[in-house]
C-alpha positions in Angstrom: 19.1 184.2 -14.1 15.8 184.9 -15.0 13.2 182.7 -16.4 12.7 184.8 -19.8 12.7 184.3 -23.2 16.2 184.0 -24.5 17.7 183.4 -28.1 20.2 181.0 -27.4 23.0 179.9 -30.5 24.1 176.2 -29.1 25.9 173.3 -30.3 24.1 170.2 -32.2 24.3 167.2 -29.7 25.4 164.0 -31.4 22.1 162.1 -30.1 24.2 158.9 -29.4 26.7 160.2 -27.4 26.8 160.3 -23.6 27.6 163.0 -21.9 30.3 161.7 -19.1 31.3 164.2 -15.4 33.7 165.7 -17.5 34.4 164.8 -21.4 36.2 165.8 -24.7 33.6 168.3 -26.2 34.5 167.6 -29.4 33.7 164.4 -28.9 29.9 164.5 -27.6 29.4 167.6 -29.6 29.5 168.7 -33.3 31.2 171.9 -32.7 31.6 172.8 -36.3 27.3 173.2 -36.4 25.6 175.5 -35.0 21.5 176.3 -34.5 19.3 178.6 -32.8 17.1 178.2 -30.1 13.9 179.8 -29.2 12.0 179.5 -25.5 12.1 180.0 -22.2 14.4 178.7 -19.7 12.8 176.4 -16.7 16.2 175.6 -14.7 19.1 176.7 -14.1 22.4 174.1 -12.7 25.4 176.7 -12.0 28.2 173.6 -10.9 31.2 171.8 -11.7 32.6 170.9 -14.1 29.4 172.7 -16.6 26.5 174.0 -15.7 23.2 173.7 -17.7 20.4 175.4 -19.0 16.8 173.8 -19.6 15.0 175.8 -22.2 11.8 174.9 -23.3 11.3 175.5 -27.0 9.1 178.3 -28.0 6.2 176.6 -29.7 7.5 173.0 -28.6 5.7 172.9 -24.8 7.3 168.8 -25.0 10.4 169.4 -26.0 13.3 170.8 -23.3 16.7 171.1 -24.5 19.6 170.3 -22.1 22.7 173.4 -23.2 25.9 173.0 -21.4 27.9 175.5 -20.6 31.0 177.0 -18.6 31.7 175.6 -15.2 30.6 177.2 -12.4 33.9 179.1 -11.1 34.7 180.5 -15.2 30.9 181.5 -15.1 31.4 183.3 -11.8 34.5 184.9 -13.5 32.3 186.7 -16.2 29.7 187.6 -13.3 27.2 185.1 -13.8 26.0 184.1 -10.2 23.0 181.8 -9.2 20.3 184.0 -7.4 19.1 182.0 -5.1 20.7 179.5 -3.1 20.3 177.9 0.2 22.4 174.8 2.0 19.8 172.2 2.6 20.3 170.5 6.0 17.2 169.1 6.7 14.8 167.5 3.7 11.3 166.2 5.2 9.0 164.9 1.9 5.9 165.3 3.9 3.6 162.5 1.6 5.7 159.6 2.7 7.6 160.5 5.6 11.2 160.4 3.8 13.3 162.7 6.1 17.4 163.6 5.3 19.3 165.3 7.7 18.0 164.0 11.1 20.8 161.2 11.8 24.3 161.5 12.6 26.0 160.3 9.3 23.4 163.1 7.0 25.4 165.8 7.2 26.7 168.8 4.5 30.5 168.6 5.0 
């Protein structure tokens, strides 16, 4: 997906809800309301059980919404693939020495 600007139609969040793994939409979401959003998108999470947009709000640099969308397998489905991705087996933060991947039990099963 590419980082451009989209016009995006997206549920109203219910600002006191949580959103749970996996949840009732109607529940978290007013589903009968519906507004328009205007920006740019700054990430992209293609996985189980939704996947997510970031979009940063044309003329609103602060403000990032969080959309939730299809999972990742009915995304795939209607051709929507990630375009990059890479298995990460060995993490090395290089300002504090924090390493992943190096010891036996840090492993991608």
């Amino acid at each position: 997906m590419k980082n451009r600007t989209l016009l995006l139609t997206a549920m109203i969040f219910s600002l006191n809800a949580t959103a749970e793994a996996h949840h009732d939409v109607g529940k978290v979401y007013k589903i009968t309301e519906t507004t328009s959003i205007e920006g740019k998108v700054v990430r992209f999470l293609f996985r189980n059980p939704h996947s997510y947009i970031f979009l940063r709000e044309a003329g609103h640099d602060e403000r990032i919404w969080s959309l939730e969308w299809a999972s990742r397998k009915k995304l795939s489905r209607h051709g929507i693939q990630a375009e990059y991705r890479i298995l990460l087996q060995l993490l090395t933060r290089q300002n504090d020495g924090f390493s992943w991947g190096e010891r036996k039990n840090e492993t991608v099963d």
